[in-house]
C-alpha positions as CSV (number, residue, x, y, z in Angstrom):
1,X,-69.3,-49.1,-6.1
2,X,-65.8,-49.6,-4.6
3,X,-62.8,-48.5,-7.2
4,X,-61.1,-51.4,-9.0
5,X,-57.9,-53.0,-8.0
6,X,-54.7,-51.6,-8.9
7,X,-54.1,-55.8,-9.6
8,X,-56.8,-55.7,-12.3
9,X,-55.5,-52.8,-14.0
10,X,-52.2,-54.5,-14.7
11,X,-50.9,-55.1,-18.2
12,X,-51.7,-58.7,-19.3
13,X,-48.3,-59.9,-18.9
14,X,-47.2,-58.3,-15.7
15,X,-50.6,-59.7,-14.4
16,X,-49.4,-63.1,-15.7
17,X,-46.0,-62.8,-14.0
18,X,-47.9,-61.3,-10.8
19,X,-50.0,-64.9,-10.8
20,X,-46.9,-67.0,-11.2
21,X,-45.0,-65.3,-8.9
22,X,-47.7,-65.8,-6.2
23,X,-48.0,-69.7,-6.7
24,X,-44.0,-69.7,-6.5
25,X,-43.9,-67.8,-4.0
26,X,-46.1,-69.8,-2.0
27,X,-48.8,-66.6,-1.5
28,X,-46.5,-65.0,0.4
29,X,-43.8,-62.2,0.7
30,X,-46.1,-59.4,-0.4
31,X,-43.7,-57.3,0.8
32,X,-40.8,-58.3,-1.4
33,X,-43.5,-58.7,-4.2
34,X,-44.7,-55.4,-3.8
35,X,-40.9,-53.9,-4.6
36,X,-40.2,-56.4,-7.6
37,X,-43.7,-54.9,-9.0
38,X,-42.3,-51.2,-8.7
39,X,-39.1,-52.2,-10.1
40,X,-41.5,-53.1,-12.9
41,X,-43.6,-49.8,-13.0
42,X,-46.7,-51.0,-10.8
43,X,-47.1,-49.3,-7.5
44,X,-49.1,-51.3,-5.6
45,X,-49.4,-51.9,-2.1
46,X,-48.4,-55.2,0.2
47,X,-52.1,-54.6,1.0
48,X,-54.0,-54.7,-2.4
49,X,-51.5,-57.4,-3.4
50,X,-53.0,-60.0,-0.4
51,X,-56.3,-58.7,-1.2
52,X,-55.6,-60.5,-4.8
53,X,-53.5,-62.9,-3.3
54,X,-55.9,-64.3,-0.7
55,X,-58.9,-65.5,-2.9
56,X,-56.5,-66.8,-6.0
57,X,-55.0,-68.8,-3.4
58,X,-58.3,-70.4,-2.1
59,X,-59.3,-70.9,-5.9
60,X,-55.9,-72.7,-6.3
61,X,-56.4,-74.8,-3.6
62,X,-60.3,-75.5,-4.4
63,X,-59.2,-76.1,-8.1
64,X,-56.3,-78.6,-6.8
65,X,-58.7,-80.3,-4.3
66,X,-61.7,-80.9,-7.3
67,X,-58.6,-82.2,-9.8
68,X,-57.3,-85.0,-6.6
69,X,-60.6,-85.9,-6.2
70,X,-61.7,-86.8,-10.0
71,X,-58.3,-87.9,-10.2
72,X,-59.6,-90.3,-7.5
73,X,-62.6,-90.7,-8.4
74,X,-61.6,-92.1,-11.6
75,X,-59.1,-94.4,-10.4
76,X,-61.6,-96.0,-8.0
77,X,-64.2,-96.4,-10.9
78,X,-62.9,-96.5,-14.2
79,X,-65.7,-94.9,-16.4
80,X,-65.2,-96.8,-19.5
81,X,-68.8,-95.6,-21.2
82,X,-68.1,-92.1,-20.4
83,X,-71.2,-91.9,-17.6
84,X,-68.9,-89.5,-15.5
85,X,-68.3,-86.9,-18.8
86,X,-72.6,-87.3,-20.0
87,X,-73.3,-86.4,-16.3
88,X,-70.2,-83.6,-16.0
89,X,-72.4,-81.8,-19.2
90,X,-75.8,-82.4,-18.2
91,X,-74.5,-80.5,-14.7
92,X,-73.1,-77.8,-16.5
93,X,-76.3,-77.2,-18.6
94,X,-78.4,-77.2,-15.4
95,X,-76.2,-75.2,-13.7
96,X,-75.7,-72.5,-16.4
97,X,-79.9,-72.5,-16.7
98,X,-80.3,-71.9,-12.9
99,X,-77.9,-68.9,-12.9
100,X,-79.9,-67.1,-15.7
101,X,-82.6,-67.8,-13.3
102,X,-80.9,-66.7,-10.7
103,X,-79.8,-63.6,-12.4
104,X,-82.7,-62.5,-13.6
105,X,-81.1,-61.9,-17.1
106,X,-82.5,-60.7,-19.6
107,X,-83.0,-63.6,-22.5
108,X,-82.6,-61.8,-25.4
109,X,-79.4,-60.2,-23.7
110,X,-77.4,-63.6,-23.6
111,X,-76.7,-66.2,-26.0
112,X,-78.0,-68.4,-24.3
113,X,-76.6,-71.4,-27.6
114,X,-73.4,-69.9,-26.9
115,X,-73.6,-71.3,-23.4
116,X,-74.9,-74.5,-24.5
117,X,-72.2,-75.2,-26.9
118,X,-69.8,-74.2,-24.3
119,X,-71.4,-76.9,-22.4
120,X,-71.0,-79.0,-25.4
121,X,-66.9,-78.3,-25.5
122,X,-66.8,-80.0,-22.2
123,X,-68.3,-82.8,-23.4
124,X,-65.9,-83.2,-26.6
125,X,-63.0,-82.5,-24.1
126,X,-63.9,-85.1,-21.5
127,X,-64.0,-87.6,-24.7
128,X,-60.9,-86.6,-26.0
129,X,-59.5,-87.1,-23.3
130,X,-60.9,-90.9,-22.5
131,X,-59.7,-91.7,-25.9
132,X,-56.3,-90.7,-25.1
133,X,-56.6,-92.6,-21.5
134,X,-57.7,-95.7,-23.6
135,X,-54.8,-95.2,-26.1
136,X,-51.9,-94.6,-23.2
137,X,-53.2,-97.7,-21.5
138,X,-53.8,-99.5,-24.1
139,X,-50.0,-99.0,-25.2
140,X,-48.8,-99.3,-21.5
141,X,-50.6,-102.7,-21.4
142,X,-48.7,-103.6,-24.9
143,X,-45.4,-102.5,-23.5
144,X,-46.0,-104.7,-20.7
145,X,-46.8,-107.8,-22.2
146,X,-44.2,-107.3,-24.4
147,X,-41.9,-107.0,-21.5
148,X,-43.6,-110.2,-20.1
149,X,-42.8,-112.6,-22.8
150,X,-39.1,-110.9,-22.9
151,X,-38.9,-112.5,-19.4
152,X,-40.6,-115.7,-20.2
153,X,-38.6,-116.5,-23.8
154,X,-35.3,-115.5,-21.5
155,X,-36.0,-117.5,-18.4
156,X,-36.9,-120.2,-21.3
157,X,-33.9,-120.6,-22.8
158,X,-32.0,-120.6,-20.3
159,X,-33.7,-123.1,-18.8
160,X,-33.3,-125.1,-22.1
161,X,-29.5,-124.8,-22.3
162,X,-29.2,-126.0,-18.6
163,X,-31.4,-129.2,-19.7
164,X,-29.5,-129.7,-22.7
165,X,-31.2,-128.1,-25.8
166,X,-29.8,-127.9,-28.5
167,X,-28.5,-123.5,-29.6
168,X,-31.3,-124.3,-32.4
169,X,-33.8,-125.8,-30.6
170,X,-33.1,-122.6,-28.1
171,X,-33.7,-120.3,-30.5
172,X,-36.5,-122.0,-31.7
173,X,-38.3,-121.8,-28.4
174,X,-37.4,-118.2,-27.9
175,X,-38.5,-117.3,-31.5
176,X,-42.2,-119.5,-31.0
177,X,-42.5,-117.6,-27.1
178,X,-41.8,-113.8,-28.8
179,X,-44.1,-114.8,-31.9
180,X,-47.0,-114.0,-29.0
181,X,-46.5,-110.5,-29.8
């Protein structure tokens, strides 16, 4: 079995600043990130450091791929029953099943309704998460008829005044358009 990475071995939060430094850094400079680490206490080499570097950086880019294409996914069919989130924990089941099968784990040596209510979380997520979709568009639509009728009881009243209406019977007609709200 090959020895551990010197990466993996880090303290939590030097690890954590080792991953942020590598996104901002563009997954790059190991050579200067390879000195800042020894200035922290970590020797480790250019080397190790792309061997860490390389595969968080396709994960990245898989991760940033998946989250553009739900993103679009959603926007091109808005999922309003929650189909997407039912099918995104029925997958998760599945796929969780065919790796203990795949494994050739031992039953008794997972919790297997541990899994299952991880599975579960995601479902719980994915509807917290339509609810606040519905609430932000919901108050984004408000705003914007809101704004609308601004528009319309302005445009109205002005239009009034140039046809002779009375101030009153002006702010009558602004005050009946804004009682839409």
């Amino acid at each position: 079995m090959p020895r551990r990475s010197k990466v993996h071995e880090l303290p939590p939060e030097l690890k954590e600043w080792l991953d942020a430094e590598l996104v901002k850094r563009g997954f790059g400079d190991y050579v200067q990130l390879a000195q800042d680490l020894k200035k922290r206490g970590a020797d480790i080499s250019k080397s190790a450091l792309q061997r860490y570097g390389s595969p968080f950086e396709q994960r990245m880019a898989q991760l940033k791929m998946a989250s553009e294409q739900a993103r679009a996914l959603v926007d091109a069919a808005p999922d309003e029953e929650d189909k997407l989130g039912a099918a995104v924990v029925r997958m998760t089941q599945e796929k969780i099943f065919s790796l203990l099968m795949e494994l050739d784990i031992n039953a008794e040596d997972v919790d297997v309704n541990k899994l299952f209510k991880n599975a579960a979380e995601i479902g719980k997520a994915s509807v917290t998460q339509k609810r606040f979709s519905m609430e932000a568009r919901a108050a984004i639509e408000a705003e914007a008829r809101r704004k609308a009728l601004e528009d319309a009881s302005a445009t109205a009243a002005a239009t009034a005044k140039q046809q002779g209406l009375s101030a009153e019977g002006v702010g009558a007609l602004r005050a009946a358009i804004m009682g839409q709200l």
